[in-house]
C-alpha positions as CSV (number, residue, x, y, z in Angstrom):
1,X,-21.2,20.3,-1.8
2,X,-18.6,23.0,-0.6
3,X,-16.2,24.4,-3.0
4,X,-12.6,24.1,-1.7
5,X,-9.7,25.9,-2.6
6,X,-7.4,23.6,-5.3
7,X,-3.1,24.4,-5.9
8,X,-1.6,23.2,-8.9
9,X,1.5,21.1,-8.1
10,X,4.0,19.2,-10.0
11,X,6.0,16.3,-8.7
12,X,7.6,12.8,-10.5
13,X,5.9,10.0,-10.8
14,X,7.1,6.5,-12.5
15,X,5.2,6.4,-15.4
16,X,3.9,2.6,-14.4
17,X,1.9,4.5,-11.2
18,X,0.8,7.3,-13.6
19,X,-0.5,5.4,-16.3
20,X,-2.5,2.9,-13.5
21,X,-3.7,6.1,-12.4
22,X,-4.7,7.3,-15.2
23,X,-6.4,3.9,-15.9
24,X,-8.5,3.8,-13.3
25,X,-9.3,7.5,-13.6
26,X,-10.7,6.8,-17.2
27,X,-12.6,3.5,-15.4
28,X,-14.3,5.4,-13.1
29,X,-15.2,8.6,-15.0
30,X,-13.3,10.9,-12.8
31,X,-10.5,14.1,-13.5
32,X,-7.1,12.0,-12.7
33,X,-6.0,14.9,-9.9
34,X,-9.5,13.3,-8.4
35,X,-8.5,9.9,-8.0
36,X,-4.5,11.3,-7.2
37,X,-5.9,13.5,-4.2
38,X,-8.2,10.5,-3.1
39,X,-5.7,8.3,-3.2
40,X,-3.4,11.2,-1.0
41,X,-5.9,11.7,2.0
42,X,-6.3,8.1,2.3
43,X,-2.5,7.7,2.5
44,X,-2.6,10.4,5.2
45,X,-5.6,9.0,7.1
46,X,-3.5,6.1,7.6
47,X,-1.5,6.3,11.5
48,X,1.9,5.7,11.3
49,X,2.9,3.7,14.3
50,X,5.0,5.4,16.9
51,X,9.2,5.2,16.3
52,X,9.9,2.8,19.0
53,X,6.9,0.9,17.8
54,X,8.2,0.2,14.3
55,X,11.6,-0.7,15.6
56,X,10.4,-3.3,17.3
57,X,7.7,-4.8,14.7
58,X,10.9,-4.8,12.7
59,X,12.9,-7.0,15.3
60,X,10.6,-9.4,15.8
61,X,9.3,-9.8,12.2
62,X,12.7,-9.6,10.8
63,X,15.6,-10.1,12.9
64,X,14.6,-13.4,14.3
65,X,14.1,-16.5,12.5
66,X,10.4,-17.8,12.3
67,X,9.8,-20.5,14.7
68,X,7.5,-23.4,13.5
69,X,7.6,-26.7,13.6
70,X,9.5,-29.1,10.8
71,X,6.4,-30.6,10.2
72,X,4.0,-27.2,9.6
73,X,7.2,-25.8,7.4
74,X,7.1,-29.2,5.4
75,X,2.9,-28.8,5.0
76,X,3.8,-25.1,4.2
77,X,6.0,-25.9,1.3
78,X,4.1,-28.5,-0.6
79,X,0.9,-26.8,-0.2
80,X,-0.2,-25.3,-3.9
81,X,-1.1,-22.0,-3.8
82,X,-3.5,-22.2,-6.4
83,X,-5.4,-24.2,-3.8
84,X,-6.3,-21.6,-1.3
């Protein structure tokens, strides 16, 4: 396995994140900058949709009411959610 070149960094984190971090660090048997730079390049993998894109997802998911019918809203709000 190659050898890459590591930078020290600091930065803030709330300590909630941290000490999950450090939890599941411990779990898996792994240095906690491991899991932190895993957890980094996944972030970063991920494609941010285009500008115009997100503005739009956001107008249609939350700038317009949701349109179901009475019926399907009623069955929505008396199903338990422990059922599903």
């Amino acid at each position: 396995m190659e050898q890459r070149m590591k930078r020290k960094v600091g930065t803030l984190l709330e300590e909630e994140v941290l000490k999950l971090a450090k939890h599941r660090a411990f779990e898996e048997g792994r240095p906690l900058s491991d899991v932190i730079q895993e957890a980094i390049v996944h972030y970063l993998s991920n494609k941010v949709p285009e500008p115009k894109k997100r503005k739009r997802a956001y107008q249609i998911f939350c700038e317009q009411p949701i349109r179901i019918r009475k019926q399907r809203f009623k069955e929505i709000l008396e199903e338990n959610a422990w059922d599903l």
